[in-house]
C-alpha positions as MATLAB code, in Angstrom:
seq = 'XXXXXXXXXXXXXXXXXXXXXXXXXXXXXXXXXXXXXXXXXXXXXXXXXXXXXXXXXXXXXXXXXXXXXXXXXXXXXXXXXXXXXXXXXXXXXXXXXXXXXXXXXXXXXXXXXXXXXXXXXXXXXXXXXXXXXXXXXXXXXXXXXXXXXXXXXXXXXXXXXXXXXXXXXXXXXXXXXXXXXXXXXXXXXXXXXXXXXXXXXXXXXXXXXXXXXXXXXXXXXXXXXXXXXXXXXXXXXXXXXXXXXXXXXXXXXXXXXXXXXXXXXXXXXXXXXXXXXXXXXXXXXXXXXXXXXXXXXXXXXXXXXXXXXX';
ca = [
       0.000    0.000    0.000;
       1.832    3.377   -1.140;
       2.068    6.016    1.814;
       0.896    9.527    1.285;
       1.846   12.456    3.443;
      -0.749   15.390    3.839;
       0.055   18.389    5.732;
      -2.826   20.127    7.091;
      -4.602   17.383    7.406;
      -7.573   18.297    9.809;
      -8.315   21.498    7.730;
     -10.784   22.413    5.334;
      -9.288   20.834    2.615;
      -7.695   18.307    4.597;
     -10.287   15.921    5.985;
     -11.992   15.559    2.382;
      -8.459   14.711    0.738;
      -7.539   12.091    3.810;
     -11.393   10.709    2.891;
     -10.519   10.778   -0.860;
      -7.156    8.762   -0.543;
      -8.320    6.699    1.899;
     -11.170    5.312   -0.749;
      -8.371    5.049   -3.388;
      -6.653    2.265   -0.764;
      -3.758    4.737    0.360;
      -1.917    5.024    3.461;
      -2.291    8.405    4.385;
      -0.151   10.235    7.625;
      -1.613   14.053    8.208;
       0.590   16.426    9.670;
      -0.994   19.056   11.088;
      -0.904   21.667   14.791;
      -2.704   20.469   17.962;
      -5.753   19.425   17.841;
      -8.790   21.160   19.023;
     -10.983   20.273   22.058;
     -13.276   18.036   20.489;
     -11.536   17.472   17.182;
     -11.191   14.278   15.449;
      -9.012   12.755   13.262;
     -10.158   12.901    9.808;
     -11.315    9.836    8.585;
      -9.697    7.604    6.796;
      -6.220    8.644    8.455;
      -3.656    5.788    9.493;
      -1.184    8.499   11.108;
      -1.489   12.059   12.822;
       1.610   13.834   13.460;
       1.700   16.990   15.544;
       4.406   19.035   13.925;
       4.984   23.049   14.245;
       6.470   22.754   10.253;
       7.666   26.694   10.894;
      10.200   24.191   13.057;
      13.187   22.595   11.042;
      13.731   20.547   13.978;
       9.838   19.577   14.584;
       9.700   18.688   10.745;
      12.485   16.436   11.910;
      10.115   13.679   13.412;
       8.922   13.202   10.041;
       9.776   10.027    8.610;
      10.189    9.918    5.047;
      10.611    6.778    4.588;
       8.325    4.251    2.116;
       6.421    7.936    1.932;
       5.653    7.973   -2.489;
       3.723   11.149   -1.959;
       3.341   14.348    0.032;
       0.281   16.384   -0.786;
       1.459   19.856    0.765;
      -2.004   21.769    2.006;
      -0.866   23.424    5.068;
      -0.437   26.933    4.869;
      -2.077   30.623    5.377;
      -4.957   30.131    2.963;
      -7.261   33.636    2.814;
      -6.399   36.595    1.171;
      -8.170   39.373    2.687;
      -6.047   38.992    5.704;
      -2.620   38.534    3.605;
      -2.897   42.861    3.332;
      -2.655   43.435    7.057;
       0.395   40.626    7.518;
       1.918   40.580    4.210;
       5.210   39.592    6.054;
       4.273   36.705    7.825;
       2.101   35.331    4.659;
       5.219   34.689    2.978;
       7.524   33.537    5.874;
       5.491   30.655    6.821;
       4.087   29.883    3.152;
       7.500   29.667    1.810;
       9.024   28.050    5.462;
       6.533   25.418    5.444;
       7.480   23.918    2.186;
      11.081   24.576    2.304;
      11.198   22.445    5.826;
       9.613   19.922    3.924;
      11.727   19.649    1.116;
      14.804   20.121    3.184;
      14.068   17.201    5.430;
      13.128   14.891    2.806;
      16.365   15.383    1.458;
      18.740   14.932    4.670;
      16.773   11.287    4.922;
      17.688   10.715    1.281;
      13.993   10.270    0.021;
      12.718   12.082   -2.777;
       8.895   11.260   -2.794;
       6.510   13.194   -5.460;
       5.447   16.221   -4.213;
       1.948   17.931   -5.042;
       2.918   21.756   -3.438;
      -0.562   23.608   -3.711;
      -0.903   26.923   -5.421;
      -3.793   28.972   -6.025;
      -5.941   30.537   -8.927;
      -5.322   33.936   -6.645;
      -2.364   34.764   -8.476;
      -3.230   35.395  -12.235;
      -3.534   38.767  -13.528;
      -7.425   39.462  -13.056;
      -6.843   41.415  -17.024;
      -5.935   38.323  -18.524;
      -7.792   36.816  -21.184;
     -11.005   34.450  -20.152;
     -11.069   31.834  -19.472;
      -7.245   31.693  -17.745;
      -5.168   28.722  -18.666;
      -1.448   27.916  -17.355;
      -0.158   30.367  -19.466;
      -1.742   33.383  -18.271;
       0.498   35.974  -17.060;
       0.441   35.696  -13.050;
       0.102   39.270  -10.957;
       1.785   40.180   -7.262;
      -2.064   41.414   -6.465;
      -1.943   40.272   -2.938;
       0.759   39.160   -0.454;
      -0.995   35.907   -0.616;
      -0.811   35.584   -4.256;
       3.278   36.431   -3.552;
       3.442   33.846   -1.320;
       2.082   31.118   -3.824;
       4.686   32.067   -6.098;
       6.865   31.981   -3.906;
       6.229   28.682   -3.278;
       5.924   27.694   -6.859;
       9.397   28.972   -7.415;
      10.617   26.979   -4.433;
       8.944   24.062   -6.065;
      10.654   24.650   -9.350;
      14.227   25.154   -7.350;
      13.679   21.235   -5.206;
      12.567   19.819   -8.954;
      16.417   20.890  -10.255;
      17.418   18.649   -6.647;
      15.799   15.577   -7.776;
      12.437   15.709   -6.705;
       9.270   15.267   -8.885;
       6.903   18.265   -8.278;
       3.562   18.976   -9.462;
       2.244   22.552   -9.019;
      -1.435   22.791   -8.919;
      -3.570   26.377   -9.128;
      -6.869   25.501   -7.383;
      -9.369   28.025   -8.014;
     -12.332   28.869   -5.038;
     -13.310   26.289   -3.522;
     -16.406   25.576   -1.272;
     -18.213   22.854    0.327;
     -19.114   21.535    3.814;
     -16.556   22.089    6.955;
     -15.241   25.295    5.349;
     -15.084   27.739    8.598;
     -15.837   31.659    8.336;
     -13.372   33.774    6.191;
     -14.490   32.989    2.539;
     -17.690   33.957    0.770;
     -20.186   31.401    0.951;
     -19.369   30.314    4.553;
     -19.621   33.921    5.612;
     -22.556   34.260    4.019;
     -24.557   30.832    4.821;
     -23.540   31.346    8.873;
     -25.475   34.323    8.732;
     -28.261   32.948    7.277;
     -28.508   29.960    9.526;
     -27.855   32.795   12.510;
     -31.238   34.476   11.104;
     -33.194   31.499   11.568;
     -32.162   30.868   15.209;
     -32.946   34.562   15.796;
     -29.506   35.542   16.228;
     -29.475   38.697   13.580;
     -31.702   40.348   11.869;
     -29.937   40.710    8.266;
     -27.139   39.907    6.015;
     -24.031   41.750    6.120;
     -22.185   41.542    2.980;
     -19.373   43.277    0.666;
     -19.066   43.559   -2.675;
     -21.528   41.062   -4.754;
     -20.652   42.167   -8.069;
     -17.307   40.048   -8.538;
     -17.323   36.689  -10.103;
     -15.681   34.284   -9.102;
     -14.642   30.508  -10.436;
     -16.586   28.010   -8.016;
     -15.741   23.893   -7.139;
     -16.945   21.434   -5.071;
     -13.999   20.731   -2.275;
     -14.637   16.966   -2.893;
     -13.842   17.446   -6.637;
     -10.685   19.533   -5.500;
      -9.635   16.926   -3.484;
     -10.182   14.286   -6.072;
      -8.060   16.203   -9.120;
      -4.979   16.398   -6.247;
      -5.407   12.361   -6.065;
      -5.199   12.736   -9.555;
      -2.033   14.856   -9.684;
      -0.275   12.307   -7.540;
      -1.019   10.188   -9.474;
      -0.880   11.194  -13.166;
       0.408   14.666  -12.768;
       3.272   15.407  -15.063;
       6.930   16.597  -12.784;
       6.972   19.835  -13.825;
       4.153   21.080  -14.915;
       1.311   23.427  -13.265;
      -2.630   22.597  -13.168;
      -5.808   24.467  -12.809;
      -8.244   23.220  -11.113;
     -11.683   24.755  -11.251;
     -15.175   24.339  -12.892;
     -14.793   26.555  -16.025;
     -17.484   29.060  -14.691;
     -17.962   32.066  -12.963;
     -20.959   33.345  -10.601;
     -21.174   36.529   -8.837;
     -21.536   36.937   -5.256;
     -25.416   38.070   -5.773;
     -25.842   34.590   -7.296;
     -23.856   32.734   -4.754;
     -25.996   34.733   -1.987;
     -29.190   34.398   -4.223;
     -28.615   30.263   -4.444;
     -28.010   30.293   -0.371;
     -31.290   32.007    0.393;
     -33.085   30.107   -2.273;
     -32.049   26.573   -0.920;
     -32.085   27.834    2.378;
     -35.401   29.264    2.299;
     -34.432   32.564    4.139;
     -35.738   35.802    3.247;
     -33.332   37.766    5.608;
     -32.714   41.463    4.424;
     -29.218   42.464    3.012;
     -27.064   45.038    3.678;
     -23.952   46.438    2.389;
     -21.031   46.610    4.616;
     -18.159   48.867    3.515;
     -15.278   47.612    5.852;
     -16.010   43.643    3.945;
     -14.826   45.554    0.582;
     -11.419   44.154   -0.538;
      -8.383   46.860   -1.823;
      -8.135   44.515   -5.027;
     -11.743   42.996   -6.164;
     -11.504   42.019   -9.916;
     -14.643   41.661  -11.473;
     -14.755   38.627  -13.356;
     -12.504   35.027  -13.213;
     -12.461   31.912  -14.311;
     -10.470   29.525  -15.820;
      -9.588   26.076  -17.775;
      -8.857   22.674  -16.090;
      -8.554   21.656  -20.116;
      -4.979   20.822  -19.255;
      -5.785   18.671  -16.002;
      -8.669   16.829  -17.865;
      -6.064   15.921  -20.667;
      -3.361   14.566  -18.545;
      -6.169   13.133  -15.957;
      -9.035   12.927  -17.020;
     -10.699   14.902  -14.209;
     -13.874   16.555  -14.218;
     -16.365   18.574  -11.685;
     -18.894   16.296  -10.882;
     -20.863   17.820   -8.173;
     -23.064   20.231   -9.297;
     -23.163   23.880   -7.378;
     -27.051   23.178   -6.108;
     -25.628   20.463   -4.117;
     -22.738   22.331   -2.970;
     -24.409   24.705   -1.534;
     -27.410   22.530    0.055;
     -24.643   20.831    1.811;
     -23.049   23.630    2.792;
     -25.919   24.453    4.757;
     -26.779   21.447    6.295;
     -23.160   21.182    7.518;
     -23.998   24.811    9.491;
     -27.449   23.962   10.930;
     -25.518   21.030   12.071;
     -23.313   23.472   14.158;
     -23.762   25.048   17.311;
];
């Protein structure tokens, strides 16, 4: 059974990935912080290592060995909050993966490594829909910190190491905490119905933005383990765009809320582009993935998932 490594394994992205492998029949270790009161492993997971990998000598208790694959997900991931710490976005983003690299190398394993990007960084003036030649744009220290990492990425392949680079674009689905659109948005909603507020506060709905399902995210990095070509870069994302009225519009529909909206000028972003999306032609090729789970679903799960909260 080939072993899999997954850092940030109990987050977001995480526990559907461990899930995903799992299925496939793989061994999968997660690397993640301490646990939270309450937390479980995600399931599926043979290992859970606690490891600070801002540490060189944490990363350290990593064992390398009979590992095939590392699927690197931990890192800062939102990037409204990468303008008031631009600095320490592209410390740890860059540390992280650098610790990795470097310790996989002083145990003399070179396992394929899927480092994960992000659809944040293309120039929001580029030609739709975006493919992997799309000129990239320093919009964001987030978006610096990806290519940052990227670069990194590109450095390790020239030390022996097969790396795939893939460029997710938004994704949503259940277990997604507050930060990002549609959680933000479907919290508040479920908050109305328990009587907790009175209205929706939101920013700016006009932008459009490239939605998929996490589970189909964390099925095309499976993919990329797997048939991902060493140095080469991947979108992944649905090939369509919907506004934030739509995505708020679809919550309140499948929700059945009628909750009043209001504008709320301190959620405006400094950079909000008005319309992206892009082509996973490139993935499907060398793949054969597709989004399968269609947005209606998405977001009906999305809501269960926070009525299900407390």
């Amino acid at each position: 059974m080939a072993k899999v490594l997954v850092t940030g394994a109990n987050g977001f992205v995480g526990n559907h990935l461990v899930r995903e492998l799992a299925d496939a029949g793989y061994e999968v270790v997660g690397v993640g912080g301490p646990k939270l009161p309450g937390m479980k492993d995600p399931e599926g997971l043979t290992e859970y290592l606690v490891v600070d990998l801002n540490n060189p000598e944490e990363v350290a208790q990593i064992d390398f060995t009979n590992v095939t694959g590392v699927i690197h997900l931990a890192g800062m991931a939102a990037v409204g909050p990468s303008f008031d710490e631009p600095l320490k976005y592209v410390c740890v983003n860059v540390g992280l993966e650098v610790n990795l690299f470097e310790e996989a190398t002083k145990q003399g394993q070179k396992p394929k490594f899927v480092v994960i990007s992000s659809g944040a960084l293309y120039d929001p003036k580029a030609t739709m829909p975006i493919t992997e030649l799309s000129s990239v744009l320093s919009n964001s220290p987030y978006a610096v910190s990806k290519i940052g990492q990227e670069e990194m990425g590109k450095y390790y392949a020239t030390r022996g190491f097969e790396v795939v680079i893939a460029r997710p674009f938004n994704h949503i689905g259940p277990g997604q905490n507050l930060g990002f659109l549609v959680p933000d948005f479907t919290k508040q909603v479920v908050d109305a119905e328990r009587g907790e507020c009175e209205k929706i506060m939101v920013g700016n709905l006009e932008a459009k933005r490239d939605y998929t399902d996490v589970r189909d995210i964390a099925q095309a990095y499976r993919l990329l383990l797997e048939k991902g070509k060493s140095g080469e870069t991947y979108n992944i994302c649905s090939g369509t765009s919907r506004s934030g009225q739509e995505m708020l519009d679809l919550i309140r529909e499948k929700a059945g809320s009628s909750v009043p909206v209001e504008q709320d000028p301190t959620r405006m972003r400094p950079s909000d582009t008005p319309d992206i999306f892009g082509s996973h032609e490139k993935l499907t090729a060398d793949t054969g993935w597709q989004p399968e789970i269609p947005l209606d679903q998405t977001i009906s799960d999305v809501i269960a998932d926070w009525r299900s909260r407390e």
